[in-house]
Structures are given as C-alpha cells and as structure tokens.
BAFI-3210 file (N, C-alpha, C; in Angstrom, 3 decimals, decimal comma, padded with zeros to 6 digits):
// residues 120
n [1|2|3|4|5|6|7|8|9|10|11|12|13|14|15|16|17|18|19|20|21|22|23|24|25|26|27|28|29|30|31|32|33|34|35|36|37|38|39|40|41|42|43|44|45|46|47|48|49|50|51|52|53|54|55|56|57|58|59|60|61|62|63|64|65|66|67|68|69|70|71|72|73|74|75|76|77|78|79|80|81|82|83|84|85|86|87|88|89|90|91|92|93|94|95|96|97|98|99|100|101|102|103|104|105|106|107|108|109|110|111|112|113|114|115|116|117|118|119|120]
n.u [-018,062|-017,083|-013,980|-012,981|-014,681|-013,204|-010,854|-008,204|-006,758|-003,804|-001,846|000,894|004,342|007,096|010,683|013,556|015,931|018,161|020,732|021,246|019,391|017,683|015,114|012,846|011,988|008,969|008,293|006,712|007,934|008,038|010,744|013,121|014,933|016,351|015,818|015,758|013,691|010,413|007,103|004,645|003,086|003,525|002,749|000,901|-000,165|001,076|000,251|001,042|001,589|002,164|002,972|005,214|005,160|002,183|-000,486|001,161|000,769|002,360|003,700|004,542|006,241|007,080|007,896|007,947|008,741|006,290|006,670|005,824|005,024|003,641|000,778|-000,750|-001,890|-004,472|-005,776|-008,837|-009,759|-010,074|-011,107|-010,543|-007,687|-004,753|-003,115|-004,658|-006,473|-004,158|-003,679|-006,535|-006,109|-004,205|-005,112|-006,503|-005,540|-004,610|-003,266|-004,237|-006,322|-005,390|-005,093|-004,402|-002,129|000,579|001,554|001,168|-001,612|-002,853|-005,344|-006,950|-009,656|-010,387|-009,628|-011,020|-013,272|-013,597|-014,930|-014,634|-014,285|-015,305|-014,459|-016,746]
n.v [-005,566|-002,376|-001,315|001,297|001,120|000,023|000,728|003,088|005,228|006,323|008,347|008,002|009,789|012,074|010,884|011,192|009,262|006,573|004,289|004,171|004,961|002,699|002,983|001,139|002,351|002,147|001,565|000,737|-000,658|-002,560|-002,828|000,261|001,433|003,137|005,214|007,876|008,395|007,452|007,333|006,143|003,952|000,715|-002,749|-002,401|-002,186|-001,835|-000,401|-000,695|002,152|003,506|003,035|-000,065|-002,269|-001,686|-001,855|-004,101|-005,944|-005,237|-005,923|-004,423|-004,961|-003,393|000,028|002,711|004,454|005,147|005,851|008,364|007,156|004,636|003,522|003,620|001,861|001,552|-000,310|000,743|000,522|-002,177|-004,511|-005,010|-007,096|-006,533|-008,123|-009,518|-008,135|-007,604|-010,062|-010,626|-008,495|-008,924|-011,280|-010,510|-010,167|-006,875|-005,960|-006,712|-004,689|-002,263|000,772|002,881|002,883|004,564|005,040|003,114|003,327|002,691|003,810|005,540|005,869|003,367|001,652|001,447|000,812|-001,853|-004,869|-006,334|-009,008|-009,607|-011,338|-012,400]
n.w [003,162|002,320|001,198|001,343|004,141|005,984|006,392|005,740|003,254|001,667|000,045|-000,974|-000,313|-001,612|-001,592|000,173|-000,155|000,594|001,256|003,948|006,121|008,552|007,704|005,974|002,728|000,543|-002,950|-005,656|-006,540|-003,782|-001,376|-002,117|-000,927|001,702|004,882|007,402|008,592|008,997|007,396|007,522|009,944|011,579|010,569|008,073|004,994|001,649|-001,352|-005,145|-006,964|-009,128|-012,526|-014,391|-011,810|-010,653|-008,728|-007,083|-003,876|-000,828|002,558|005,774|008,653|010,298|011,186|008,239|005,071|002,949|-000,678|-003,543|-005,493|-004,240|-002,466|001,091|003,395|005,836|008,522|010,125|012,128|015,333|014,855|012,032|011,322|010,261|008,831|007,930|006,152|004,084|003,279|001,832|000,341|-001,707|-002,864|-004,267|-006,982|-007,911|-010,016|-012,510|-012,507|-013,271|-014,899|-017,834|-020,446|-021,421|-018,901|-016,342|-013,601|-010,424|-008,455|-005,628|-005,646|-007,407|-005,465|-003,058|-003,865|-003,626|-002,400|000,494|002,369|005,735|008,238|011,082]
ca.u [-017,814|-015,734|-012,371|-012,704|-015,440|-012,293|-009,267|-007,795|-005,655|-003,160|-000,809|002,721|005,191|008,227|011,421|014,831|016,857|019,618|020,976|022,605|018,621|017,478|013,403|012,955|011,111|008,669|007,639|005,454|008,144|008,486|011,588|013,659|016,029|016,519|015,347|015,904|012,375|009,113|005,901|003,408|003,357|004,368|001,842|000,370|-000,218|001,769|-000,099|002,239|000,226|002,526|004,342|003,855|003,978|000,858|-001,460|001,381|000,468|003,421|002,878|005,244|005,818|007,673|007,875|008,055|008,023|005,875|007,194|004,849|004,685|002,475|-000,267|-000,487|-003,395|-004,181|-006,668|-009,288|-010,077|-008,998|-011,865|-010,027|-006,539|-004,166|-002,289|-005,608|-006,815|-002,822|-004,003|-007,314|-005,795|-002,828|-005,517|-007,384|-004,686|-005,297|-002,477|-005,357|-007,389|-004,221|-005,763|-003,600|-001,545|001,603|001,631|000,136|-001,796|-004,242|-005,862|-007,274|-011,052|-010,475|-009,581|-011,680|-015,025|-013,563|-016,096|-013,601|-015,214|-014,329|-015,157|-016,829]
ca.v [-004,157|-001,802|-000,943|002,371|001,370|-000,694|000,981|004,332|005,103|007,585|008,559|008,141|011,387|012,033|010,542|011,698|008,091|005,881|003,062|004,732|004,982|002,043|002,760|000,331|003,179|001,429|002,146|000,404|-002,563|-002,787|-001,566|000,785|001,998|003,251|006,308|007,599|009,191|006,960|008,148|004,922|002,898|-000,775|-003,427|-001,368|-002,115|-000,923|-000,836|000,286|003,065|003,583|002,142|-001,723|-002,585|-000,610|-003,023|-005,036|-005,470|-005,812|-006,110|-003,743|-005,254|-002,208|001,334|002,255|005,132|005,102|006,940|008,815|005,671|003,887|004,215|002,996|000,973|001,276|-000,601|001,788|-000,193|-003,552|-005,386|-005,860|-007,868|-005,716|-008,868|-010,370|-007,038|-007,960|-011,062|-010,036|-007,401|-010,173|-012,399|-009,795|-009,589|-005,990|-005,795|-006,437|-003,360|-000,799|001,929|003,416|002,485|005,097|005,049|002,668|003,623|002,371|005,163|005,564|005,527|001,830|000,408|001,723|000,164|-003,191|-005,347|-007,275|-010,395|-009,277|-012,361|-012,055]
ca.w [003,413|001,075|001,572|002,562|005,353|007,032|006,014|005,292|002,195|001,893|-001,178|-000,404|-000,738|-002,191|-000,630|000,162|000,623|000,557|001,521|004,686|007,339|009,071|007,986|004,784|001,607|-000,427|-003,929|-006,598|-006,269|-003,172|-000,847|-002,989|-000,440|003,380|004,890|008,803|009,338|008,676|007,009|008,434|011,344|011,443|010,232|007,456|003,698|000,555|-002,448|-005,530|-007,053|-010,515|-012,764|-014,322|-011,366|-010,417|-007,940|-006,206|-003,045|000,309|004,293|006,439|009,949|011,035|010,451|006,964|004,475|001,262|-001,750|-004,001|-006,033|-003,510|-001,763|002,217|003,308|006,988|009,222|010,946|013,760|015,970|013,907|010,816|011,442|009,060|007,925|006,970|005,091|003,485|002,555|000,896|-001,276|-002,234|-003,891|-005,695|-008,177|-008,268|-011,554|-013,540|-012,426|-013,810|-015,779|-018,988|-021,158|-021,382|-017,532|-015,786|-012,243|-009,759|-007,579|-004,021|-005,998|-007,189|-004,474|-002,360|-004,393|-003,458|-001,194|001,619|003,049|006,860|008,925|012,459]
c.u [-016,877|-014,695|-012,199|-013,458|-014,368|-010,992|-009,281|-006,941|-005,212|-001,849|000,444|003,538|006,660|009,559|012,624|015,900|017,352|019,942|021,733|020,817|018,180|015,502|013,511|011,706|010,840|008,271|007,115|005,788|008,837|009,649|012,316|014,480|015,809|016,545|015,530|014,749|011,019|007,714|004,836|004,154|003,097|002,591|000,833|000,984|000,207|001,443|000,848|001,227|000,710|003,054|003,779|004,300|003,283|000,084|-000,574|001,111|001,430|002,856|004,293|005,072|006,768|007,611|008,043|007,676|007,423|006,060|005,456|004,551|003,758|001,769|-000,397|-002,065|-003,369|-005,524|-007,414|-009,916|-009,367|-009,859|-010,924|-008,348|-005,612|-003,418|-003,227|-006,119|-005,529|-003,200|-005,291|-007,141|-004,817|-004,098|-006,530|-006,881|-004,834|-004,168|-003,425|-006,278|-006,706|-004,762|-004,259|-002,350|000,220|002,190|000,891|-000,488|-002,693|-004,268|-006,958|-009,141|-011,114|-010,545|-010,248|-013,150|-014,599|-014,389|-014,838|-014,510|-014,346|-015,371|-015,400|-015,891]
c.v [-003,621|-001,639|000,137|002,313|000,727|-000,373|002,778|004,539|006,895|007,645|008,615|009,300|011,119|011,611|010,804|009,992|007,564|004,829|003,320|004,553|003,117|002,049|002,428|001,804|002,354|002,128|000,859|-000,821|-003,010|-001,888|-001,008|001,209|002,279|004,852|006,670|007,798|008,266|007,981|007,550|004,218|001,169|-001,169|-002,794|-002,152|-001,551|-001,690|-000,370|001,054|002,874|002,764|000,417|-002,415|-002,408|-001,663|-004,194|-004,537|-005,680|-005,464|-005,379|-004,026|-004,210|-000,824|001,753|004,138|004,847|006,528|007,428|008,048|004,664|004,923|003,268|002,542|000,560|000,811|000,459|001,334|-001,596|-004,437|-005,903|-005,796|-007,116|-006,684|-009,868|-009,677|-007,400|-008,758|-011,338|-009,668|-008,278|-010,287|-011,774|-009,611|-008,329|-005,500|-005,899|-005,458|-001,807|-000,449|002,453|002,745|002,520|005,191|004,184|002,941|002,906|003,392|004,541|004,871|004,004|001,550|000,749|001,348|-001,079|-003,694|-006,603|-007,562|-009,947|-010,336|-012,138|-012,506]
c.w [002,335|001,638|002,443|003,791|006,577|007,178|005,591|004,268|002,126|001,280|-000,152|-000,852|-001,064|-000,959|-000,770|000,474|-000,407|001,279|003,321|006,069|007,866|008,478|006,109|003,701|000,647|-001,716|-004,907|-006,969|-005,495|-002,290|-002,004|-002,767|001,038|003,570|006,815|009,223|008,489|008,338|007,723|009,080|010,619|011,108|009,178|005,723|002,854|-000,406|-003,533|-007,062|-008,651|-011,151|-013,819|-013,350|-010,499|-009,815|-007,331|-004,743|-002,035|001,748|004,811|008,199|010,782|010,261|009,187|006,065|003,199|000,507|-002,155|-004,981|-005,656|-002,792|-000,273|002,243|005,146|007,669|009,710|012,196|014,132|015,257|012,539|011,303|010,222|008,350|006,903|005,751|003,864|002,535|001,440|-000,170|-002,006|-003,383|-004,941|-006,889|-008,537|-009,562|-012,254|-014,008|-013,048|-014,645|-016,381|-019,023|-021,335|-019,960|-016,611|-014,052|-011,820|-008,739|-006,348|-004,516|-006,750|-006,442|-003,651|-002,766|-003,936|-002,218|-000,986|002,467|004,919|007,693|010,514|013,819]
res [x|x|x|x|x|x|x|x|x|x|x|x|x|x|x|x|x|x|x|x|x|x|x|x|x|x|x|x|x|x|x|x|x|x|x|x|x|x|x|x|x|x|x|x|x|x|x|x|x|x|x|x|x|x|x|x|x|x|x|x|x|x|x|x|x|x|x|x|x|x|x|x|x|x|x|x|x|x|x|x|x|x|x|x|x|x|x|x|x|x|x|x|x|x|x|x|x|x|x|x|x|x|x|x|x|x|x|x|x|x|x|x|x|x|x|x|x|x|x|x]
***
C-alpha cells in the first residue's frame, strides 16, 4: 500500500517555545525545546521536513508539537500499528531521498509514493 493509503501527513507550524512547557517541540532533529499546547496526538510520527537533516525519522509516545521543520505522520486507522508504520519509515533511510542542494527538503509528495509492506 502507499503511504498516503495508511497514513495522513500534515506540515508542522511555526512554534512559540522554550524550555519552560511540559509538551516536547520537534523539528528536523528531533526535540528542539518545550511548548505548553500540543499540535498531534501521542503515538504519531515526526518526519524532519528541512534542513540536512531532512528525512530523519522519530516516534512520539505522547503529545507533541511539530515545528514547521517537520512533517507529522499519522495512522488512519487501527489496521496499521503506528510504531510499526515508525519502524518502516526508520529503515527506508529516507536521507537519501532529500531534494536540493542550498536547502535541503523532503515533501508530503515523496513520501507519500512510498509502498509500506502492511502485514495482515
């Protein structure tokens, strides 16, 4: 199946934080700081959209905001296991797939051609 037939993706927005909220803010490596108000719900994918490095992938087992640096990656049903979808996108190395040079990005339309082996 592709990505988007099992998952939803959804750019991350700009973030106001600090070291001072309790809800961990990811960006492109990872957390980056602390925030009081969450953007996605717990168990949920953070791809890191800019940057080099553009295609890491992290697992969020609690609430969580994503900057505008990543991109979130959310199950769309109880069929696909969101830590297994996690583990999928891990081994794709998707660092390899980063488009340009002066900036490097990966976008919602990559990853969303990817075919994920979703086992019965």
């Amino acid at each position: 199946m592709k990505l988007k037939d099992v998952s939803k993706l959804k750019n991350g927005k700009k973030a106001n934080y600090s070291n001072i909220g309790n809800i961990p803010v990811y960006g492109a490596n990872g957390i980056i700081g602390y925030t009081d108000k969450p953007n996605s719900p717990k168990n949920a994918i953070i791809i890191g959209r800019v940057g080099a490095n553009a295609g890491s992938v992290f697992y969020s087992f609690k609430e969580h905001w994503v900057s505008d640096n990543a991109i979130s990656v959310l199950p769309i049903n109880d069929r696909v296991n969101p830590y297994y979808l996690y583990y999928a996108l891990f081994k794709l190395d998707l660092n390899r797939l980063v488009e340009g040079s002066a900036q490097p990005l990966i976008n919602q339309t990559i990853l969303n051609s990817f075919d994920i082996s979703i086992p019965d």
